[in-house]
Residue, then its C-alpha position, 0 to 999 in steps of 0.5 A: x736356155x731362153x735368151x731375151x734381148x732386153x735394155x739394161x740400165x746404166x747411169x746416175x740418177x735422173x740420166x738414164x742410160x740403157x746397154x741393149x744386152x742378149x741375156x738369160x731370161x732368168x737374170x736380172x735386169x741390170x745383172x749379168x748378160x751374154x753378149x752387149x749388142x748397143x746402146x740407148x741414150x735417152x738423153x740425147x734428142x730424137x734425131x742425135x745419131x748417138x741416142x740408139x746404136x745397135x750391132x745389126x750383125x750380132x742382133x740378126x744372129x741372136x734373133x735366128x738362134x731363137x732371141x725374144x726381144x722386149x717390147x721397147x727393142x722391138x719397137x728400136x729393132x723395127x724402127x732399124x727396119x731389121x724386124x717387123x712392127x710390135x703388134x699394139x694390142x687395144x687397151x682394156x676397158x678401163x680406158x673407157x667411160x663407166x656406165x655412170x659417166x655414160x649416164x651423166x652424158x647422155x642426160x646432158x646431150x638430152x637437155x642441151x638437145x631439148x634446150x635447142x628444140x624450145x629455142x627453135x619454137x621460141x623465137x617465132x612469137x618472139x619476132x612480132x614482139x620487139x620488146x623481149x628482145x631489147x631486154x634480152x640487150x646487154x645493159x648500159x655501162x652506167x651500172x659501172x660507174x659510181x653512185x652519186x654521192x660516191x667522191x672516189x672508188x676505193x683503192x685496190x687495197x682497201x678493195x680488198x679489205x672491204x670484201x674480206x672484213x665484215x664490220x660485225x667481227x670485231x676487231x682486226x686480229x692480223 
């Protein structure tokens, strides 16, 4: 008989709780179990005492008989420091940029790369001109103010309205 030392879940909805059980392979998750061996409570935080308790005598037992742990306990059983860290395995490639992707980038690199290089050429015969360069300045703050023959600016309400609304749709029908 394979036995698995596995999480099995206990609690209400949305308030896990999980009994660490020595079970037969071929049983369900949250079926029948051989022998309960600790608790698991996420609900609790990281460093609470209460969140893992394991029976460090019956786990080392059930491991010398030929108990495969899930993954999860591995990585509780470890963190215990009763067996050695779970190997993580690489992801597969779908974790990876598609070629396409790969394409769009490298395109982007090329133009930002050429972008840099006409700057770098650009700014020589540009020094000995010092008009480019007040163009290139940010324009003055009275494009900010109102027209001359403007009394007043619009409220934020009759703002919006006035983006919203063209005068040639007719009648307001909200």
């Amino acid at each position: 008989m394979a036995v698995a030392l596995r999480l099995s879940r206990g609690g209400s909805n949305k308030r896990p709780f999980y009994r660490i059980v020595a079970a037969d392979v071929r049983s369900p998750r949250d079926g029948r179990y051989i022998e309960r061996l600790g608790t698991y409570n996420p609900m609790k935080p990281k460093d609470h005492s209460e969140r893992l308790t394991v029976k460090k005598e019956r786990i080392k037992y059930w491991l010398s008989v030929g108990a495969k742990p899930t993954d999860r306990v591995a990585k509780f059983l470890a963190a215990q420091g009763m067996i050695e860290k779970p190997k993580i395995y690489e992801q597969t490639k779908q974790d990876k940029p598609r070629a396409k992707t790969l394409e769009k980038l490298k395109a982007k690199e090329e133009k930002m790369k050429n972008a840099a290089s006409a700057a770098a050429e650009a700014p020589a015969p540009a020094a000995d001109a010092p008009a480019p360069a007040a163009a290139d300045a940010p324009a003055p703050a009275a494009t900010d103010a109102p027209a001359p023959g403007a009394t007043e600016a619009p409220t934020p309400a009759s703002a919006e309205s006035s983006t919203t609304k063209n005068e040639n749709d007719g009648p307001d029908k909200s």
